[in-house]
Backbone as CSV, one residue per row, in Angstrom:
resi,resn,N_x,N_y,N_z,CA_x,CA_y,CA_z,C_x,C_y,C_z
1,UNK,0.829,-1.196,0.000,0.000,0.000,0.000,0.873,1.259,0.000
2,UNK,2.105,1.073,0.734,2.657,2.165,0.947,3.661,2.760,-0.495
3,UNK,4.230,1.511,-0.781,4.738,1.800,-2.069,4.035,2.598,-3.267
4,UNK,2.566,2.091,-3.373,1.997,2.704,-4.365,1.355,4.165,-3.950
5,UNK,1.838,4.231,-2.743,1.598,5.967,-2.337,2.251,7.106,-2.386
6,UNK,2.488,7.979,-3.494,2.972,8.778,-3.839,2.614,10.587,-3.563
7,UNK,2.208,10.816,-2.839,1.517,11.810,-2.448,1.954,13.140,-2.853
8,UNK,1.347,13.950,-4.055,2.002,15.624,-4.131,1.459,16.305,-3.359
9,UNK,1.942,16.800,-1.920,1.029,17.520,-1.565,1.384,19.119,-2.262
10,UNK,1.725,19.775,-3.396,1.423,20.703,-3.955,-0.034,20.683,-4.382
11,UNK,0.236,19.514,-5.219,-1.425,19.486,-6.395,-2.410,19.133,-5.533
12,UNK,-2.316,18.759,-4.323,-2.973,18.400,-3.392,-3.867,19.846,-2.728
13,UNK,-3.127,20.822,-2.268,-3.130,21.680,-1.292,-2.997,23.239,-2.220
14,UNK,-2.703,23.483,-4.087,-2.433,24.473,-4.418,-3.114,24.519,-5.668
15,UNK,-3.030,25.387,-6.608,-3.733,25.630,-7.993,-3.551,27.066,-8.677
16,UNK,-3.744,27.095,-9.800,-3.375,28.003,-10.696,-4.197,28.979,-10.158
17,UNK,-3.983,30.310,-10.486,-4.442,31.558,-9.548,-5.237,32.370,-10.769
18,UNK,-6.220,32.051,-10.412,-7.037,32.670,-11.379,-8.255,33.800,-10.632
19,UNK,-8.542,35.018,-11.628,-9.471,35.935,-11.145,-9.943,36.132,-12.943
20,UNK,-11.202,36.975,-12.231,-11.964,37.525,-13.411,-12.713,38.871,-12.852
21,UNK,-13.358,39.617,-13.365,-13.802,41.021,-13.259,-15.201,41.620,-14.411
22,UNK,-15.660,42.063,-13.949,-16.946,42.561,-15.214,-17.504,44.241,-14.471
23,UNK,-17.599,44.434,-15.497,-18.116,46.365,-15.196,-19.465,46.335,-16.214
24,UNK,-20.296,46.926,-15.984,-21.385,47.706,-16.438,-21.755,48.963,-16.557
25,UNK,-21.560,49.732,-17.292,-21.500,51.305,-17.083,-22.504,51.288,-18.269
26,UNK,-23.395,52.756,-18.039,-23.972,53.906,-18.575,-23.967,54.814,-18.533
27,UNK,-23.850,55.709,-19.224,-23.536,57.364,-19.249,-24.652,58.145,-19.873
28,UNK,-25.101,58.880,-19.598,-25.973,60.082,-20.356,-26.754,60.756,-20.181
29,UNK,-27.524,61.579,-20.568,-28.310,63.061,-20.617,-28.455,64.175,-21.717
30,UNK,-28.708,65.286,-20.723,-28.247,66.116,-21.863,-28.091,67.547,-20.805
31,UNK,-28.304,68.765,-21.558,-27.687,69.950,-21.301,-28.108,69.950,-19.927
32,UNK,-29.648,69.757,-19.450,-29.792,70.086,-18.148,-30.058,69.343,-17.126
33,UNK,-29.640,67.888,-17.829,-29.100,66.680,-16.529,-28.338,65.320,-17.177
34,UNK,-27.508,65.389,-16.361,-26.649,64.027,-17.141,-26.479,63.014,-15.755
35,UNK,-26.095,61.871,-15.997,-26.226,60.939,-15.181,-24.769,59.930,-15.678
36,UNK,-24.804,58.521,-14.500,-23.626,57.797,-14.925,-23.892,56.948,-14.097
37,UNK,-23.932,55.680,-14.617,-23.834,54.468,-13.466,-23.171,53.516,-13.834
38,UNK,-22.296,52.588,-12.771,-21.814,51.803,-13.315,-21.863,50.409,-11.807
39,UNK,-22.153,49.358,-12.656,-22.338,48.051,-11.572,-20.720,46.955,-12.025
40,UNK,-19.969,46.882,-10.932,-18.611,45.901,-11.067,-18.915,44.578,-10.365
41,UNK,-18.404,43.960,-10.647,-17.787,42.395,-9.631,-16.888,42.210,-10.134
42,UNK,-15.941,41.624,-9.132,-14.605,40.629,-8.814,-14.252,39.447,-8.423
43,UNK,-13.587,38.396,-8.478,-13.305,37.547,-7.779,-11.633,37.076,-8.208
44,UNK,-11.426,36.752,-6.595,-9.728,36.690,-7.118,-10.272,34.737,-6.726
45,UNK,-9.543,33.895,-6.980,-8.510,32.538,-6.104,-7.758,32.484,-5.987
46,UNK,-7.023,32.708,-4.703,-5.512,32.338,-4.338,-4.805,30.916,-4.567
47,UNK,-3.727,31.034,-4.763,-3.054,29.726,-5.225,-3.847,28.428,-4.402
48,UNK,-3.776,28.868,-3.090,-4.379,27.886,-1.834,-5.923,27.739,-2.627
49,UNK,-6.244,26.734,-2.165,-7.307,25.906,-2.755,-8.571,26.599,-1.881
50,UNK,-7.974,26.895,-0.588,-9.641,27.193,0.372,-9.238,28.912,0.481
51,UNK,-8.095,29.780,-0.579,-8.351,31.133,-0.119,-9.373,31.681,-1.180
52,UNK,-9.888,32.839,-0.945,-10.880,33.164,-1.799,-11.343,34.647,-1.595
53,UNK,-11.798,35.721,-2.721,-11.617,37.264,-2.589,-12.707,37.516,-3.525
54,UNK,-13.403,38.223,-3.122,-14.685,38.848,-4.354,-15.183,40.120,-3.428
55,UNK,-15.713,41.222,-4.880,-15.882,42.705,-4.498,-16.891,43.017,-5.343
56,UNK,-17.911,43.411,-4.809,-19.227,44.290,-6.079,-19.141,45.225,-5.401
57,UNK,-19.761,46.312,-6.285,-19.754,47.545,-6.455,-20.664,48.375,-7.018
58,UNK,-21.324,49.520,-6.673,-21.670,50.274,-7.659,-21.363,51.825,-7.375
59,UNK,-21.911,52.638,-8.539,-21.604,53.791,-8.570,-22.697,54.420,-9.279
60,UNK,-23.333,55.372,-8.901,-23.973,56.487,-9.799,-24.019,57.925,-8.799
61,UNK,-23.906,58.681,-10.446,-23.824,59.896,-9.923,-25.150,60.817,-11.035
62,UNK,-25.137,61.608,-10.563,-26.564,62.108,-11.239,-26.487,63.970,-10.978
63,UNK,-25.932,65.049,-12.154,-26.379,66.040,-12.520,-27.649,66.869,-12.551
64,UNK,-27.587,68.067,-11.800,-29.058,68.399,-11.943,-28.966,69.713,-12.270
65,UNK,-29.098,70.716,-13.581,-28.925,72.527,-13.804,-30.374,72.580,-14.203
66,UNK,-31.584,73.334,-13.099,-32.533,73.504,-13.445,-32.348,74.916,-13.873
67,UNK,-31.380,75.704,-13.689,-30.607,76.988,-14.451,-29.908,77.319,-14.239
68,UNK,-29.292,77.849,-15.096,-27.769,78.123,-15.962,-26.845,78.314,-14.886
69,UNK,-26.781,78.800,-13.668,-26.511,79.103,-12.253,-26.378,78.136,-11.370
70,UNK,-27.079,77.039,-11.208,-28.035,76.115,-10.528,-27.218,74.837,-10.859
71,UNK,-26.492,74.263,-9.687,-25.907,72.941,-10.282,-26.557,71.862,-8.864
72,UNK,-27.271,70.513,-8.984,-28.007,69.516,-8.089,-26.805,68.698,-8.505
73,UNK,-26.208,67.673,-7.352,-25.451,66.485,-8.014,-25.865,65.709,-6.760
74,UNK,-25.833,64.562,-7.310,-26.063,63.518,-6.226,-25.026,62.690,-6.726
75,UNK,-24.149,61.922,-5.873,-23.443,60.572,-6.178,-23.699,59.368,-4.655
76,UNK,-23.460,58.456,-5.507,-23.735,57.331,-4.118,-22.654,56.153,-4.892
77,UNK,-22.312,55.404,-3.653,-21.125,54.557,-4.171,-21.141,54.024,-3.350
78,UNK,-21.866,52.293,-3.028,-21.887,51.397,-2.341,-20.677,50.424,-2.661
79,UNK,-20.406,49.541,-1.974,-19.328,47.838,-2.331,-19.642,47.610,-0.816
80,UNK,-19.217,45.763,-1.130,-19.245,44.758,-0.683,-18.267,44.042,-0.990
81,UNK,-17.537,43.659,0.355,-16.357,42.965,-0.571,-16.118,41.515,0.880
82,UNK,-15.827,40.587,0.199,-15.832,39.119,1.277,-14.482,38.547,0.691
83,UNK,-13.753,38.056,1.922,-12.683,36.943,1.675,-11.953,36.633,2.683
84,UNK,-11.712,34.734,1.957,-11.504,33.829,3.057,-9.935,33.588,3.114
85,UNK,-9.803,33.480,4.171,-7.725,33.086,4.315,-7.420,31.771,4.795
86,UNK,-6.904,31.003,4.743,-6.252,30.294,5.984,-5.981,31.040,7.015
87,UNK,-6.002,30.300,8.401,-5.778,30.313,9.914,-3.990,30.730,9.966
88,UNK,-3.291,31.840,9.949,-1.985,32.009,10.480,-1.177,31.165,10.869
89,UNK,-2.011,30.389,11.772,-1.212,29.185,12.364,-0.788,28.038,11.271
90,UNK,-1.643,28.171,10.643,-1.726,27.084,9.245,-0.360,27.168,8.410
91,UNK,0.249,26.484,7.895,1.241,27.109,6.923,1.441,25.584,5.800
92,UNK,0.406,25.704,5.135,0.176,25.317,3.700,1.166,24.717,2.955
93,UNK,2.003,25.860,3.044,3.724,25.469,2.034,4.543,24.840,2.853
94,UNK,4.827,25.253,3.842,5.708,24.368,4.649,5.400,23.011,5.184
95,UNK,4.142,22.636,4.812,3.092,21.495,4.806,3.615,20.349,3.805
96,UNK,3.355,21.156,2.751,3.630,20.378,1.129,5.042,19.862,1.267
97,UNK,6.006,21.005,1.333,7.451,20.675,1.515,7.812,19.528,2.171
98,UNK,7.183,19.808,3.440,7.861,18.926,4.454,6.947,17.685,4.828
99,UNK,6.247,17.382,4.330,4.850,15.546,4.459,5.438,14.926,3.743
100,UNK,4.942,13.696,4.936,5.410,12.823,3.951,4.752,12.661,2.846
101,UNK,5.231,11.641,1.961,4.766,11.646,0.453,3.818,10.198,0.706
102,UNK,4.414,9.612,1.996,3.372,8.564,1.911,2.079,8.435,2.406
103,UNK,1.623,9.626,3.609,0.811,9.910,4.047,-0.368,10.254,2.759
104,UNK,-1.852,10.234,3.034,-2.568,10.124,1.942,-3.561,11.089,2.167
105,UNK,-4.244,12.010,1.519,-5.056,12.997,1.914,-6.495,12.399,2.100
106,UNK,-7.126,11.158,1.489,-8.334,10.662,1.547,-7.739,9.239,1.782
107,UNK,-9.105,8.814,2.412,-9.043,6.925,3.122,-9.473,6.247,1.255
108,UNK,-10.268,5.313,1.574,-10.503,4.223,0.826,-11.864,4.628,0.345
109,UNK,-12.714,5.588,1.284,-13.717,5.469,1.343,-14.383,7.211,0.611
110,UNK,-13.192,7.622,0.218,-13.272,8.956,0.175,-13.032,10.251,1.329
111,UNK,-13.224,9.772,2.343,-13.191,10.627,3.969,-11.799,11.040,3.882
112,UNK,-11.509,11.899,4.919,-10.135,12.533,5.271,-9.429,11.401,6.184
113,UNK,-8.300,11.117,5.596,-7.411,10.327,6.184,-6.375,10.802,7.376
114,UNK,-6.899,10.709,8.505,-6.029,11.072,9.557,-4.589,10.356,9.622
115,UNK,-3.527,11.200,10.298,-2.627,10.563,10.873,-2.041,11.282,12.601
116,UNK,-2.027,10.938,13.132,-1.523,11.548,14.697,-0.403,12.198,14.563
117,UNK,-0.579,13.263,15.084,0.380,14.516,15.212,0.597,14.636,16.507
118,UNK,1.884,15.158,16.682,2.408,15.740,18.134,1.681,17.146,18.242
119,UNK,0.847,17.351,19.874,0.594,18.421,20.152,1.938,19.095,21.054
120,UNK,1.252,20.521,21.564,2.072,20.734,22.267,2.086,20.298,23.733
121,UNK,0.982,19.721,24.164,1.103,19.031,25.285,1.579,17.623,25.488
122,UNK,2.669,17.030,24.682,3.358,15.926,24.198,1.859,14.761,23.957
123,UNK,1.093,15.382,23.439,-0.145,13.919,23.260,-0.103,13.677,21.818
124,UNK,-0.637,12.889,21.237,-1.092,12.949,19.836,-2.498,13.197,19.620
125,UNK,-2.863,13.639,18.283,-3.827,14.263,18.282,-4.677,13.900,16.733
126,UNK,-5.443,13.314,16.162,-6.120,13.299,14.581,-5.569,13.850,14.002
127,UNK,-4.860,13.786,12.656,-4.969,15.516,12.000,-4.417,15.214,10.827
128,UNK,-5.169,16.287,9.688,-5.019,16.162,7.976,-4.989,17.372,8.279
129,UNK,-4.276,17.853,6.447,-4.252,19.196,6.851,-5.466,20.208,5.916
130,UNK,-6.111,19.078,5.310,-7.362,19.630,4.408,-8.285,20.008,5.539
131,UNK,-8.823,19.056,6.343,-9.529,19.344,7.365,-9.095,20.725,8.362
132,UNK,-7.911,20.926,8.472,-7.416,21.979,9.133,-7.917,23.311,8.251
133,UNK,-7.617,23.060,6.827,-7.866,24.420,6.170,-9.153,24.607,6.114
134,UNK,-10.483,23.557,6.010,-11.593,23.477,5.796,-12.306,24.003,7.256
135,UNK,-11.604,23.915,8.626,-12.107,24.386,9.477,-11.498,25.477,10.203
136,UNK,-10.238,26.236,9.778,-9.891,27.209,10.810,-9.077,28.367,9.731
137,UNK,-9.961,29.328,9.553,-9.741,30.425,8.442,-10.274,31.402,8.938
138,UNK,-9.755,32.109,8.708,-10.470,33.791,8.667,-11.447,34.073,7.539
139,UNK,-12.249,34.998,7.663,-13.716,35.309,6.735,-14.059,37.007,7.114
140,UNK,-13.292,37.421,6.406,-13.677,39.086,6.682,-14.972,39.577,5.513
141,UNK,-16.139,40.092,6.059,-16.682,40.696,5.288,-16.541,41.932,5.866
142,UNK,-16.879,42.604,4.653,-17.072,44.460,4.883,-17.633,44.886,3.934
143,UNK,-18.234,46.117,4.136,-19.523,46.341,3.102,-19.342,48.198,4.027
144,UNK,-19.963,49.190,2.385,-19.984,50.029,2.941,-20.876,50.957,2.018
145,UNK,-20.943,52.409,2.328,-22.050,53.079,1.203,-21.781,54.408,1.441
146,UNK,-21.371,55.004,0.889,-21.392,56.894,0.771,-22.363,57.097,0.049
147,UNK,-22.561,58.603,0.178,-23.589,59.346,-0.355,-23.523,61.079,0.077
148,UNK,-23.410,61.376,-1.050,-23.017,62.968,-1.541,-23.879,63.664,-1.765
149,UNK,-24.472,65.023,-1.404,-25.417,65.548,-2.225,-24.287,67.206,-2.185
150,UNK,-24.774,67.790,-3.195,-24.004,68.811,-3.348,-24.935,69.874,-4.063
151,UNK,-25.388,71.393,-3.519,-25.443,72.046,-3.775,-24.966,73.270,-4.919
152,UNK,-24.660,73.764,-5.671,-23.723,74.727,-6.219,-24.411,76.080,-7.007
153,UNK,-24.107,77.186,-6.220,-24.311,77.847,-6.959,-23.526,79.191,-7.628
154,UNK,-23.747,79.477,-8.979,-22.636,80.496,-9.302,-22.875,81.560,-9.349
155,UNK,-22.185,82.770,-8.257,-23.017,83.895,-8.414,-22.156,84.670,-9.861
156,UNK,-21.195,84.393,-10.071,-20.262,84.989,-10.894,-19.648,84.111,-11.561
157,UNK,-18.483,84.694,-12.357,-17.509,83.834,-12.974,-16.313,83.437,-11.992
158,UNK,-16.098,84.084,-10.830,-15.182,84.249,-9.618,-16.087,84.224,-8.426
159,UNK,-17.042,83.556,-8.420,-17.709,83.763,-6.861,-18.711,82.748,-6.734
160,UNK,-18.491,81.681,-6.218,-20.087,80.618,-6.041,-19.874,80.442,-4.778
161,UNK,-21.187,79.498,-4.360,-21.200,78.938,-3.302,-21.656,77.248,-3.089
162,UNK,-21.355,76.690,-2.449,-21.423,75.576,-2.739,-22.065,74.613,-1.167
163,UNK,-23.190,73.878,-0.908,-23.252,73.347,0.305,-23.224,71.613,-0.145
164,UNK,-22.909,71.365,0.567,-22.653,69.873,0.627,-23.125,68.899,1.692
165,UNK,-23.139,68.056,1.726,-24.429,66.740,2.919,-24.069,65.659,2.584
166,UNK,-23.137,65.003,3.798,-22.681,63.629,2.988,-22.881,62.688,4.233
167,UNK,-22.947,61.163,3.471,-23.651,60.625,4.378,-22.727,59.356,4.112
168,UNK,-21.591,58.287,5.513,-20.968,57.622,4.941,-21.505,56.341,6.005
169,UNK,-21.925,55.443,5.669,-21.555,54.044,6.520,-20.870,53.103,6.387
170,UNK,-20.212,52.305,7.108,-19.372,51.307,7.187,-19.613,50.253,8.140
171,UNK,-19.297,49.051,7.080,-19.323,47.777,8.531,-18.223,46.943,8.294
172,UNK,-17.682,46.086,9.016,-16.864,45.110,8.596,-16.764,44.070,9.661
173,UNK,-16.671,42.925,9.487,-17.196,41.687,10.538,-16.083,40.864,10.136
């Protein structure tokens, strides 16, 4: 059994790093209101098999000259953005490097194939290291939303005034 166990834990534990991205934009109006919106997503994969990164977005902003003097703008600009890490403690590469090659990531049966590890309290303990990545990661979400309103007015070619009202929230968990 052991002979025919050859174990990579690269191809095992890593993968080609791929992302993709998409935008949606519109633009337009005319002399006495123009507008612009645009809707994004992201997603990255990190080499690591369980890291993972994605971001939406939007944006619109919106012009308002009910005369020639007279400028209304509104903009608002929400995102959402989520992603997962491995646990710090975890270390993936130095994993691959250093396992054995005969140790096996799945049993017979498909399940995670344990082997006993030294803790630090000299005991042994279960342990794969798929199961490790599958249960102890970080997961940051954050999500947030501005919002602008802006006043403007021109008394001159050298003299306006301008009031502004902005409104920002933030979360992140």
């Amino acid at each position: 059994k052991l002979r025919n166990t050859n174990t990579n834990w690269f191809k095992v534990l890593f993968r080609t790093a791929q992302s993709h991205s998409h935008n949606l934009s519109i633009r337009g109006g005319s002399e006495e209101m123009t507008y612009y919106a645009s809707v994004n997503y992201q997603e990255k994969n990190g080499i690591l098999l369980s890291n993972k990164y994605s971001n939406a977005g939007i944006l619109m902003k919106l012009d308002y000259r009910p005369i020639k003097n007279l400028i209304l703008a509104l903009d608002i600009n929400a995102n959402i953005r989520k992603s997962r890490d491995h646990a710090s403690a975890i270390d993936p590469f130095k994993y691959a490097v250093f396992a054995n090659r005969y140790e096996r990531p799945y049993d017979e049966n498909g399940n995670y194939a344990y082997y006993k590890k030294m803790t630090g309290n000299s005991s042994r303990r279960n342990y794969n290291i798929l199961n490790e990545l599958e249960n102890s990661y970080t997961d940051q979400h954050t999500s947030g939303i501005t919002v602008n309103a802006n006043l403007k007015f021109n008394f001159t070619n050298w003299l306006n005034a301008n009031a502004i009202i902005s409104y920002t929230n933030s979360n992140a968990e």
